[in-house]
N, C-alpha and C positions, 0 to 999 in steps of 0.2 A: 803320696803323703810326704812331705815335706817336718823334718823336725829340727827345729832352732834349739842353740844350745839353754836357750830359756825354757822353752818346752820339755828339753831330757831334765831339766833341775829340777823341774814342777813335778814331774810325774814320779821323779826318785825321791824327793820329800815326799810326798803323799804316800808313797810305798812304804817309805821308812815309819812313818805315822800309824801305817796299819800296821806293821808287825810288831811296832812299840804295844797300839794295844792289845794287840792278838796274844803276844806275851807277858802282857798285865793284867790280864782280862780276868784272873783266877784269885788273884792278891790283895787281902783284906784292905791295904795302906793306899792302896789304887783306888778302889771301888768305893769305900767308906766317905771321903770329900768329895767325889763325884755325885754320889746321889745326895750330898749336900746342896751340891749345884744344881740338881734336875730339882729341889723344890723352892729352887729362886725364881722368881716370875720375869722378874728383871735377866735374871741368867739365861734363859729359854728363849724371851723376846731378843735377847741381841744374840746369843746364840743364831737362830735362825736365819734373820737378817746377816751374819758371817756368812753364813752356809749360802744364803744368796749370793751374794758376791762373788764366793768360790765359785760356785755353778756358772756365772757370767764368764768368772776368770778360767776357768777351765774350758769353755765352750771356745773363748776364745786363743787357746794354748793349743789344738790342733788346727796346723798350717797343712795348704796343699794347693796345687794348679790347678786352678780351674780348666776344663777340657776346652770349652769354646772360648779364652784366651788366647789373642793372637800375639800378646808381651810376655812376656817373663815375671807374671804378674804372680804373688802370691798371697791369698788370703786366709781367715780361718771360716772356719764352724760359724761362728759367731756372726762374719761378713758376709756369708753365704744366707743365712736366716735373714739377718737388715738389710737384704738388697734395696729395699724399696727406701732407706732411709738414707742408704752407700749411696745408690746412683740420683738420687732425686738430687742434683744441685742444682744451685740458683743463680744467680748473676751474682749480689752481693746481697747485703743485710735483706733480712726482715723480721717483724718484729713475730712471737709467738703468736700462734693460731692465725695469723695473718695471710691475707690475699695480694698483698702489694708488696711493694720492694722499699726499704725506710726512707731511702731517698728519692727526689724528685729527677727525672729525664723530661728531655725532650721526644717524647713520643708522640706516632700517627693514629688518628683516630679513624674511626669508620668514615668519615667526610674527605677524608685524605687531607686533611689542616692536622698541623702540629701543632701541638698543645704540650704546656708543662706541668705534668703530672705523676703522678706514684704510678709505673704500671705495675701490669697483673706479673703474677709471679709463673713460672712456666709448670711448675708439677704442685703448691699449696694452692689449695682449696680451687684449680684447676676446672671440676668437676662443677661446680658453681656457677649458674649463669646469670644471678643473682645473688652479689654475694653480702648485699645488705639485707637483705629479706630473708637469705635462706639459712645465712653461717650459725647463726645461735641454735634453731631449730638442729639443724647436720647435727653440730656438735653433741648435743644434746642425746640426739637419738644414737649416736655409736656409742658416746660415754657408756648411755644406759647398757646397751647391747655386750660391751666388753667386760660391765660390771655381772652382767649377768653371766656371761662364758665363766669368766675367774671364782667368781660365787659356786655357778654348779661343780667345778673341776673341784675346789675344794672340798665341798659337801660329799661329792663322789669318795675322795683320797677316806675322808671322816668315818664313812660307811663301810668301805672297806678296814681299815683299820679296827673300826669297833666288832667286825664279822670273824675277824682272825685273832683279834687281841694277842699279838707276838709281842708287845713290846712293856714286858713285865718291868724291866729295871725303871721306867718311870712312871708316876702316881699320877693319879688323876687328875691333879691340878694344872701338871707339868702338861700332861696333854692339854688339855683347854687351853692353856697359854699357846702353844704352839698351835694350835689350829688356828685360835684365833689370830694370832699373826699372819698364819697364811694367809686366812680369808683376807686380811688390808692387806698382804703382798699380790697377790694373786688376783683382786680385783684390780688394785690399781696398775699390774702390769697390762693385763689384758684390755683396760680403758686405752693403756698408752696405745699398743698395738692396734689397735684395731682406729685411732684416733693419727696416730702416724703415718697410716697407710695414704691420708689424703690430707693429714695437715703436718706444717712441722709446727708440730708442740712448743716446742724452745725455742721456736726460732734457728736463724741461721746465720752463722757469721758473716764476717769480711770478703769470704770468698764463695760464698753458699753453700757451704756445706752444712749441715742438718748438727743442730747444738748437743741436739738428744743422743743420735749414732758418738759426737766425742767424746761425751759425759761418759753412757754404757762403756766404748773403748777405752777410754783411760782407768777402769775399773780393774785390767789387766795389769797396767803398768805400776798402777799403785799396792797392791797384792805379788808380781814380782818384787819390788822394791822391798816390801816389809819383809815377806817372805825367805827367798833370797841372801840378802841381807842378815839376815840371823839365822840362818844354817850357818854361814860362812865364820859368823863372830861366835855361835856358841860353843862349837869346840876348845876355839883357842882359849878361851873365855873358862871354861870351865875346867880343864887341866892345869891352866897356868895360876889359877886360882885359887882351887886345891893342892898343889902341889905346892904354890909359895906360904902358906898357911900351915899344911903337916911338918915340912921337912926344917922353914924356916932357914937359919943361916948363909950360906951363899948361894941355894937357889932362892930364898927370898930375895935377896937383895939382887940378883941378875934377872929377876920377871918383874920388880919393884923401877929397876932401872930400865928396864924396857917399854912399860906403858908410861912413865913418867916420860921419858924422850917423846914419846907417840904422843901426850897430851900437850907438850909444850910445841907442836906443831900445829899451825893455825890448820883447822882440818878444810876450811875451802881453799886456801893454796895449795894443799895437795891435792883434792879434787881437782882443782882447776888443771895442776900441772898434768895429773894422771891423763886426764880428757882431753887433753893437746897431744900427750902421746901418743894414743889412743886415735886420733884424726888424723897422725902425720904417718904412724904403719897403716892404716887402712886406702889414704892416697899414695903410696909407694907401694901396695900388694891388693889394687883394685880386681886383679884376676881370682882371687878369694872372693870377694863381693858382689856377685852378678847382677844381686838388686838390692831396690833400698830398703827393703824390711832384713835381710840380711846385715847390712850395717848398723841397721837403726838397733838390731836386737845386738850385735857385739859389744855397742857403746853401753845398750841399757844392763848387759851380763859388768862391762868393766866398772862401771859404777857402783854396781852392787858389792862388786869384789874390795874395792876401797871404800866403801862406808862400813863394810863386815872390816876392814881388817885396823879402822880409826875407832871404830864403834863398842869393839871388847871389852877395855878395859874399866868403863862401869863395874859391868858385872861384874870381871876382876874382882877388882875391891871388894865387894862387897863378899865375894865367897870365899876372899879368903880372909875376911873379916871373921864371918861366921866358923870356917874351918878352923882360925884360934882358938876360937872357943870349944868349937868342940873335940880338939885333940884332946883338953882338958879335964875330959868327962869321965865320969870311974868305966862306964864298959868300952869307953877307947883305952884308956890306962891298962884295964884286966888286961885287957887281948892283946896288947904288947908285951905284959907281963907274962902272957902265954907262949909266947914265942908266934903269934899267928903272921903270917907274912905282912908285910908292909901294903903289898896292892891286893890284899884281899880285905884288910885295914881302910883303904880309902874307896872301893867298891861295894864291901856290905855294911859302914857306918858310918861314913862321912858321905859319900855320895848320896843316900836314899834321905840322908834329913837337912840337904841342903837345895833338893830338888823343887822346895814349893819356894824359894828365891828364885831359881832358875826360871818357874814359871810365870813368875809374877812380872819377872824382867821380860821374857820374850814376847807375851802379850802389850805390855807398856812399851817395848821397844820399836814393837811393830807399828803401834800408832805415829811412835815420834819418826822413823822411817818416812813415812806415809806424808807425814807433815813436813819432812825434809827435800823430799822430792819437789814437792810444789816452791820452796822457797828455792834449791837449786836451777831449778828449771825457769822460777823467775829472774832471775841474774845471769841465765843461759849460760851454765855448766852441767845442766841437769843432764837430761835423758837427751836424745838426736831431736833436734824442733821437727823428726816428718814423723814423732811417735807423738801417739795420742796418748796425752795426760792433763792432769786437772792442773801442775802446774806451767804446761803451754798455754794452755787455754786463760789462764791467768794474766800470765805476757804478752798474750795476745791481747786482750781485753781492757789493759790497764790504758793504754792509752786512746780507748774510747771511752773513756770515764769523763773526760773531758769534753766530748765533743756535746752541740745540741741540736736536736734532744739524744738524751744521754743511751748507748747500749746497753744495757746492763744486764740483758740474760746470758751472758757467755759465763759472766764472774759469779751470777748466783749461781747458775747450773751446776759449774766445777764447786762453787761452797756447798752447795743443798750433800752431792753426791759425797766429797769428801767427808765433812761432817757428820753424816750417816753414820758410813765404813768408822773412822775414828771414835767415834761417841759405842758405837755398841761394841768392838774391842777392850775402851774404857771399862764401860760399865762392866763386861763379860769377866775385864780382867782381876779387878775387886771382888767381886763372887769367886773367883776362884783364888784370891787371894785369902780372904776370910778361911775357904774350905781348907786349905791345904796347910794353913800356918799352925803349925802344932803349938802355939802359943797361944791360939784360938779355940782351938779345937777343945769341946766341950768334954767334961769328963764325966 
């Protein structure tokens, strides 16, 4: 097993996530906006659809050699399950569910005359030996067949759940909603799957590689990116915040004069600059880097590190907006006038009611993240062009906008999948915004 320094970050935020709530799990202030959340239908649906994701981004966050590799090759989880969509490549373009190649060659026919024609593609709809007669029927009958795997596996999940009913903290509605999602995630994965194994769905790029296998892998890199990325900016973010807000006078003004420098800095010239750095120590200490997922994962860790350390000072502000106000409050006043210590002061009364801005920021931040990558990556300072993400595949794509007839499943694919991720985030992050804002919060 093989672990990238992306990989130890993923697995220690998700650790830190469970004992956050393993040790909130008992706390009126916790549980009371939450099960606010579990009866939003809208919070459930996107809820779930996150939790997809994760599970893609996770499957593909364990790396390791494959044994019958004779390179120095290293894959995940994830590339080991899509072999059939990893290794099927093509010469170049074709369009989705397609048997031919989008462009015309000169190829030999069964007469031995060359003729100018689209040939057959070497591993899509392959299996076809008529593929005007038989392709609609094929498709047809695996769609059904995969609709029906995803259907049973979920009805199975359903039955069980309702045989054991463990899962008291949400109301009945909250489940329906959540099945019901499964059943559309879960049909329409197992259509894909079983529909990939002998067509590429999406089509396939410039150089045959399978649209569908990019889309899924870039599902990683945009999930490090959010992720990531706000581990790194919430600490600074949230001491420097609170702390210029309570104390005021010259640590206000020395954390006030530190994001104000950080904001009058064009932040993709220092992305740019950071990522030059970044290429000229990795070509001057190549004996570090044996291979290119190695490099590709240093670049996508130093990116993250400079968007977390451009990215804080939002939330800054804003907490230590709110931290004004509430040093102001009579039971911050009493407990000073108790003598209670100062860091027990900004742990048990400023910290605990300034935490549903915190939340509302790391959700909303995480989408803008997600959207940043795609725009760096089009201007190619993003992520390494050999990592898979939706905004390569973007740069890639743009300049067959142009061409005719036009490719255009590269640029929706990377839209459909980003849009997804982002929009249920959104929506996710407003339900939890509503719950948590004691401004909101019903009496």
């Amino acid at each position: 097993m093989i672990i990238l320094w992306t990989d130890a970050l993923i697995f220690f935020l998700i650790l830190v996530l469970i004992l956050t709530v393993f040790s909130l799990r008992k706390k009126e202030q916790f549980i009371r906006p939450w099960k606010k959340v579990t009866h939003s239908r809208t919070a459930m649906v996107s809820l779930v659809v996150l939790l997809c994701f994760m599970f893609i981004g996770l499957l593909d966050s364990v790396h390791f050699k494959p044994s019958d590799s004779k390179q120095n090759e290293i894959i995940s989880v994830l590339d080991y399950w899509a072999n059939p969509l990893r290794l099927t490549q093509e010469k170049s373009y074709s369009a989705p569910f397609s048997a031919y190649l989008y462009s015309k060659e000169l190829i030999m026919t069964k007469s031995q005359t060359r003729s100018w024609s689209y040939p057959r593609l070497k591993y899509g709809a392959s299996h076809l030996s008529n593929v005007a007669a038989e392709k609609m029927s094929d498709i047809l009958s695996k769609a059904i067949l995969g609709f029906c795997k995803g259907a049973g596996i979920t009805l199975l999940i359903f039955c069980v759940y309702h045989y054991l009913k463990k899962l008291a903290f949400f109301s009945n509605k909250a489940v329906n909603t959540v099945f019901a999602t499964l059943f559309f995630i879960n049909t329409i994965s197992y259509m894909l799957v079983d529909l990939s194994s002998y067509y590429h769905v999406l089509g396939t790029d410039k150089v045959g590689e399978d649209v569908l296998y990019q889309a899924i892998k870039s599902i990683r890199t945009g999930l490090v990116i959010g992720s990531l990325t706000t581990l790194i900016m919430l600490p600074m973010a949230i001491i420097f915040g609170i702390l210029a807000g309570f104390f005021r006078g010259w640590v206000d003004d020395v954390i006030q004069y530190i994001y104000t420098t950080l904001n009058s800095i064009p932040g993709v010239l220092l992305i740019a600059a950071s990522i030059l750095m970044v290429q000229v120590y990795m070509a001057n200490h190549q004996e570090e880097f044996t291979s290119l997922v190695a490099r590709a994962d240093m670049r996508l860790l130093f990116l993250c590190l400079i968007l977390g350390v451009t990215s804080w000072t939002g939330l800054c502000r804003l907490l230590r907006a709110e931290t004004l106000k509430l040093r102001e409050m009579e039971y911050v006043q009493a407990a000073q006038a108790l003598g209670v210590p100062r860091y027990l002061i900004l742990y048990r009364h400023i910290l605990p009611n300034v935490m549903h801005i915190v939340l509302i920021s790391v959700v909303l931040d995480f989408s803008s993240l997600v959207l940043a990558e795609a725009v760096l990556s089009y201007v190619n300072i993003g992520v390494d062009p050999t990592t898979y993400s939706w905004g390569n595949m973007i740069n890639g794509a743009r300049l067959e906008m142009a061409r005719e007839p036009i490719v255009w499943w590269s640029l929706a694919a990377s839209f459909v999948f980003m849009f997804s991720l982002v929009l249920a985030a959104n929506l996710f992050a407003d339900t939890v915004r509503d719950a948590f804002d004691p401004r909101r919060a019903e009496s």
